[in-house]
C-alpha positions in Angstrom: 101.4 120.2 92.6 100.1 123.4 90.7 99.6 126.5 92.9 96.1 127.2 93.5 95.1 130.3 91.8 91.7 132.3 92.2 92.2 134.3 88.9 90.6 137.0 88.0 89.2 135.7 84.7 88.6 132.9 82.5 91.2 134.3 80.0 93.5 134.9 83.0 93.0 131.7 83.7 93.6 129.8 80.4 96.7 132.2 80.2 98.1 130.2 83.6 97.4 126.7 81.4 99.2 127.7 78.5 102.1 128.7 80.5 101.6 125.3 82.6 102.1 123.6 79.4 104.6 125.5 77.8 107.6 125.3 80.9 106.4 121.7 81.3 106.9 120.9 77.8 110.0 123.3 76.8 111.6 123.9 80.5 110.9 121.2 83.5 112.8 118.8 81.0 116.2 120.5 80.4 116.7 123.0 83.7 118.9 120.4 85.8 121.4 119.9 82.6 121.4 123.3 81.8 122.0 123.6 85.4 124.7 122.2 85.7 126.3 122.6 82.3 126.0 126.6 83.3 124.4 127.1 79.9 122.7 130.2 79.1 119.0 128.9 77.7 118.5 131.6 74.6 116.5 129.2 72.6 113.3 128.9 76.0 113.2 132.3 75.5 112.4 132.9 72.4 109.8 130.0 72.8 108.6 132.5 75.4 108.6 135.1 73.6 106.7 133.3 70.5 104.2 132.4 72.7 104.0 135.6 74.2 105.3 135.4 77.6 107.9 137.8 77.1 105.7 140.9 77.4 102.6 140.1 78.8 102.2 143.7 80.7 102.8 146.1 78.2 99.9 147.0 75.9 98.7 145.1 72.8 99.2 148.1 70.5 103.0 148.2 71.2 103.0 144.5 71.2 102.5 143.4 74.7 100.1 140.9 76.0 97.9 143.7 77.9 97.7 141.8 80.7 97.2 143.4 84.3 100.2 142.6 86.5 98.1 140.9 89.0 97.9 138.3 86.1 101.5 138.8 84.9 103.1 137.9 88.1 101.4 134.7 88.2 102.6 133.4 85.2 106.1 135.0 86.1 105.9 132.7 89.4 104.9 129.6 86.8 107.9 130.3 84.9 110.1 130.6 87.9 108.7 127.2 89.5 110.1 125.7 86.7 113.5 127.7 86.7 114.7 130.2 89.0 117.0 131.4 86.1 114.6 132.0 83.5 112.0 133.6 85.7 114.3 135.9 86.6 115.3 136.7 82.8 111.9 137.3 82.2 111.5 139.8 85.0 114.7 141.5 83.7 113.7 141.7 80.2 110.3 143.5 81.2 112.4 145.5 83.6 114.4 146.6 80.8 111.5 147.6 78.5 110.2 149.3 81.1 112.3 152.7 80.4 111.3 153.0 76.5 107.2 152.3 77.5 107.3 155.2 80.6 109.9 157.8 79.2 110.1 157.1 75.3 108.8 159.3 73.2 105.8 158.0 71.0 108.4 157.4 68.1 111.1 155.7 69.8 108.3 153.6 71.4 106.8 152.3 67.7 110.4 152.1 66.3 111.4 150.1 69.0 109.0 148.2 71.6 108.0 146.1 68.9 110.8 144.2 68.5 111.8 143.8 72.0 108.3 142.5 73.2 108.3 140.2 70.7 110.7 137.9 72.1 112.9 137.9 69.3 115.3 140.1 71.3 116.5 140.0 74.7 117.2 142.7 77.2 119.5 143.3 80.1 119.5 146.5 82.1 122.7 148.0 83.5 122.5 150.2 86.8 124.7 149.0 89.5 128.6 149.4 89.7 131.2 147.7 91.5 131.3 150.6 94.2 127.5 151.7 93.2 125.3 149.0 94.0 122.6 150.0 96.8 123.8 153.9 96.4 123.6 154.2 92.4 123.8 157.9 92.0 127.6 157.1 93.0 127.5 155.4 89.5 131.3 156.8 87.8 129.8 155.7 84.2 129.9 159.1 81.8 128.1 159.5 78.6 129.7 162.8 77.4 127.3 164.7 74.0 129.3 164.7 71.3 127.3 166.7 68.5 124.7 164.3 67.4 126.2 161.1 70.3 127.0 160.4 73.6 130.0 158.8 74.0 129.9 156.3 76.9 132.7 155.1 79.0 132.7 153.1 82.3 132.0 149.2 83.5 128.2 148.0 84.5 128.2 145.4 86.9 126.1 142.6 88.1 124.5 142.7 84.3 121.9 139.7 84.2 121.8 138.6 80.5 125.2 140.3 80.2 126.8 139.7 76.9 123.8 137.7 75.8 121.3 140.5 75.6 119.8 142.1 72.1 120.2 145.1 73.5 121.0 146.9 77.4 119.4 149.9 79.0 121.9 152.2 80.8 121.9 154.7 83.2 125.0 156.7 82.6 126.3 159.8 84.4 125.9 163.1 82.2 126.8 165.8 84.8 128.6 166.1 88.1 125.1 167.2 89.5 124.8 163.7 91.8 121.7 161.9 91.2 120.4 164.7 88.9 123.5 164.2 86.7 122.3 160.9 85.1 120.8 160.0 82.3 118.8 156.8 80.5 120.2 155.4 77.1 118.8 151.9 75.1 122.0 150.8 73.4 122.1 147.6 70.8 123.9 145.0 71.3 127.1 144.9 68.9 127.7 148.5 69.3 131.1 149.0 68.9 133.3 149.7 72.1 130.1 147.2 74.4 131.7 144.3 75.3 131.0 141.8 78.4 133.5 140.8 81.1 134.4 137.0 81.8 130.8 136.2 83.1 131.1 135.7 87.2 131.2 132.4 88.4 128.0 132.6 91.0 126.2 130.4 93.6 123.7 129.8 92.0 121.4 130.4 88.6 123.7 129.0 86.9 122.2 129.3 83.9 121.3 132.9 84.4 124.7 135.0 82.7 125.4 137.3 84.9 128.4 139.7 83.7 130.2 143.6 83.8 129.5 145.5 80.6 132.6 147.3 79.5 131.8 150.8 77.9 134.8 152.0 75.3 134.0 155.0 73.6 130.7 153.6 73.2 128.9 155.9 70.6 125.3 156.6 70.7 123.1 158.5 68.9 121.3 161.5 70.8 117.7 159.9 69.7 119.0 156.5 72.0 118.5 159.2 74.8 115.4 157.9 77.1 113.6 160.9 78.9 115.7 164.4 79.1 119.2 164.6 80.3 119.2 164.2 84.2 116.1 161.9 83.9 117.6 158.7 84.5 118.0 157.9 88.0 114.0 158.6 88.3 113.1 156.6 85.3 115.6 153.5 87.2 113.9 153.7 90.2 110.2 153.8 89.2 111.2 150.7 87.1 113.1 149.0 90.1 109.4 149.2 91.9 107.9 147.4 88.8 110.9 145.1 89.1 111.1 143.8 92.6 107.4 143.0 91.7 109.1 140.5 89.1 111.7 139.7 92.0 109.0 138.5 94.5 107.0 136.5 92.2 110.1 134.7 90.6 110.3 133.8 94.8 107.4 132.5 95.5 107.7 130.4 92.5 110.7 128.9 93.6 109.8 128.6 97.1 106.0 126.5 96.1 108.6 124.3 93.9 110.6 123.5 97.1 107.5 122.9 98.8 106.2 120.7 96.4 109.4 118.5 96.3 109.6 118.3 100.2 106.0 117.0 100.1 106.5 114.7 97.5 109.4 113.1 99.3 108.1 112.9 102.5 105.1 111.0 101.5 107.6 108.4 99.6 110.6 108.2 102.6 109.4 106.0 105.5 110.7 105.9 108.8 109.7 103.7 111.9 107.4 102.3 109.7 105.3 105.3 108.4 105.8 108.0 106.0 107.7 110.9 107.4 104.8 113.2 106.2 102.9 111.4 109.4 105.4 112.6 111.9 104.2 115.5 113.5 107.7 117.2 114.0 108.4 117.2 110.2 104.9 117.7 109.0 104.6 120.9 111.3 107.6 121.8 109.5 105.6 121.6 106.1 102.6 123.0 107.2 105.0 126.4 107.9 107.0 126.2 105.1 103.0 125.9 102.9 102.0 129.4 105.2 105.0 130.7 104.2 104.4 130.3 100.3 100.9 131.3 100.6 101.9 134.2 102.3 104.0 135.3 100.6 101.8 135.4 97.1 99.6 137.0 99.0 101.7 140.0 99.6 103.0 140.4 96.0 99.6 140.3 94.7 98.5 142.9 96.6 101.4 145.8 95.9 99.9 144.4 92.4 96.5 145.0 92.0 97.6 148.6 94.3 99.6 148.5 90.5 96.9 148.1 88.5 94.6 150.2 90.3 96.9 153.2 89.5 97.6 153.8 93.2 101.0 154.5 95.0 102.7 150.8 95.6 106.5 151.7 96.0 106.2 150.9 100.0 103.9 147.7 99.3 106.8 146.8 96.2 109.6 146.4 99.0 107.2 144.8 101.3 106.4 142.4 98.6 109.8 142.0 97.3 111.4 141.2 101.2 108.8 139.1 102.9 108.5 136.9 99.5 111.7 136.4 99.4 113.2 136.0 103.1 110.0 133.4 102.8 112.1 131.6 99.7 115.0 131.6 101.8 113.7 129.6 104.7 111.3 127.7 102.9 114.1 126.2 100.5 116.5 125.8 103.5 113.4 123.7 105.0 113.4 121.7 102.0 117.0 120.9 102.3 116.5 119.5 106.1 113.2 118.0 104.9 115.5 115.8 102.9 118.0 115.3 105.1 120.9 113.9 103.6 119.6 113.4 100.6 118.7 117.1 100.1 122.5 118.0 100.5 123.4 116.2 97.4 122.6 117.1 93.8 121.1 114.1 93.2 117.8 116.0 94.5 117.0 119.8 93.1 116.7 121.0 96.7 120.1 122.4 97.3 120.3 124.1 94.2 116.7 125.7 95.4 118.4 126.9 98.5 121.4 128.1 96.1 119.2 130.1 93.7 117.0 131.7 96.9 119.7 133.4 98.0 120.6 135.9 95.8 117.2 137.3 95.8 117.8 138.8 99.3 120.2 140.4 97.6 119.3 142.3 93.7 116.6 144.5 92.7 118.1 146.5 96.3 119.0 144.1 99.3 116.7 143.1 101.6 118.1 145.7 104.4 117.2 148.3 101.5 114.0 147.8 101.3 113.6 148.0 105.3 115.3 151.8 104.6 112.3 151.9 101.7 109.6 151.1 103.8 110.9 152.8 106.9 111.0 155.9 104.9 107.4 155.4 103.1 106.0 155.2 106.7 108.3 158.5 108.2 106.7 160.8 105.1 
């Protein structure tokens, strides 16, 4: 059943219909095959994008939907109900925006943002290295100025939309100076020396590509350049607040779709002559597994509308982004035992729900990570 939402407008609210419709009609249909075909779904996102899902917190003068993120995450968390893998190329496209709108200048923002908001081109953002995942100002990628270019050389790991993005923003190393030494770059797709590893073969999202970017003597213009030299690492991690914003709603989405499905079958499965749902043991279970949804919504919306209220929210981001998604973790691995057997075979979505849950412990910074965040926050 839909998530009940108390939004903030009627707009906001029409805006959670239309995306109702949209992943019922374009996505609910197609996710298991594409599932398990491992197919990369380019053609939902641009039917996304058309409809203007793609960019709904940016402004409407650079072609956004100029929506709060309060609002934004909620349809995020519709998308990801739908698909774990989508929802999470959604976040990562607006993640990888995020660099041009904060750091661009005004030109490179009109000659750009444009055209990736408007869902005609897809982005991928490229931070983490084999040996720099949690620690990225250990990041070994250089982008050495050659007159008017930098010329870019190094591997990207862990690259969602990797070889499938329109274009990649890149934090590359531009002086030995540690995590002062690296700078922000928006390179196109196609550019000549960018090419994609064998995608890895992952748990789950199977659908999602996830894949190391190889940088040849990639050239790139000076004017590519996001922020001043040096800028980068602060421009990646103010976006990786935005981001694990994305991260916890694409959770909870996930996690009220596993909910939703345990419910559903355990009003249908009887046992000793009643509907499991009337067993106190297992309906106990659902009851938790429903606190832990609702909870967990409740804590990404408010690092939000902190967001949107222009106060400091990087503290209430990791809170957001670890208690929404340890939630997703238990509440999918409830699902599975809801189901019993039957939720340990593909014949029923819940396994692949557990599958999907458990990388999000894991990107936009492991979970452990954002304890060292918030620990931190609360020592300053």
């Amino acid at each position: 059943m839909p998530a009940e939402r108390l939004m903030p407008s009627e707009e906001s609210q029409d805006l959670i219909e239309l995306t109702r419709d949209i992943v019922g009609k374009e996505l609910r249909p197609v996710i298991a095959d594409l599932d398990a075909r491992a197919e990369f779904p380019r053609d939902v996102f641009r039917t996304l994008g058309r409809a203007g899902l793609m960019s709904l917190p940016y402004p409407e003068e650079v072609g956004g939907g100029g929506q709060t993120y309060e609002v934004y995450l909620q349809a995020l968390e519709e998308i990801a109900s739908a698909s774990a893998s989508v929802g999470v190329g959604v976040s990562v496209h607006a993640l990888s925006c995020f660099g041009l709108f904060t750091a661009g200048t005004e030109e490179q923002k009109l000659q750009w943002l444009p055209g990736m908001l408007s869902g005609e081109q897809l982005g991928a953002y490229c931070l983490s290295e084999a040996h720099a995942g949690s620690d990225p100002a250990a990041m070994r990628t250089k982008a050495v100025r050659e007159g008017d270019e930098y010329v870019i050389n190094g591997a990207k790991a862990w690259t969602t939309h990797g070889g499938k993005a329109d274009f990649y923003k890149v934090m590359a190393r531009t002086s030995d100076d540690g995590g002062r030494g690296i700078s922000c770059f928006l390179v196109p797709a196609g550019t000549p020396g960018l090419t994609a590893d064998t995608p890895e073969d992952k748990m789950g999202l199977m659908s999602s590509t996830t894949a190391t970017m190889l940088f040849d003597d990639v050239r790139v213009p000076v004017e590519r350049r996001l922020g001043d030299e040096g800028q980068g690492l602060s421009i990646a991690l103010a976006g990786l607040d935005a981001g694990r914003l994305g991260i916890a709603a694409v959770a909870t989405g996930l996690a009220q779709e596993a909910l939703d499905v345990a419910i559903a079958y355990a009003k249908e499965r009887e046992t000793f002559g009643r509907a499991i749902i009337d067993h106190q043991g297992l309906a106990f279970v659902l009851a938790d597994m429903a606190a832990a949804v609702e909870s967990a919504r409740a804590t990404y919306l408010a690092a939000a509308r902190r967001k949107d209220a222009g106060l400091a929210y990087s503290r209430q981001a990791s809170i957001a982004k670890m208690v929404c998604t340890d939630n997703a973790m238990k509440v999918t691995t409830d699902a599975v035992q809801v189901l019993g057997g039957a939720g340990y075979t593909k014949d029923f979505p819940a396994e692949r729900f557990m599958r999907e849950a458990k990388v999000m412990q894991i990107f936009e910074g492991t979970n452990q990570i954002q304890r060292l965040v918030i620990s931190r926050n609360l020592a300053r």
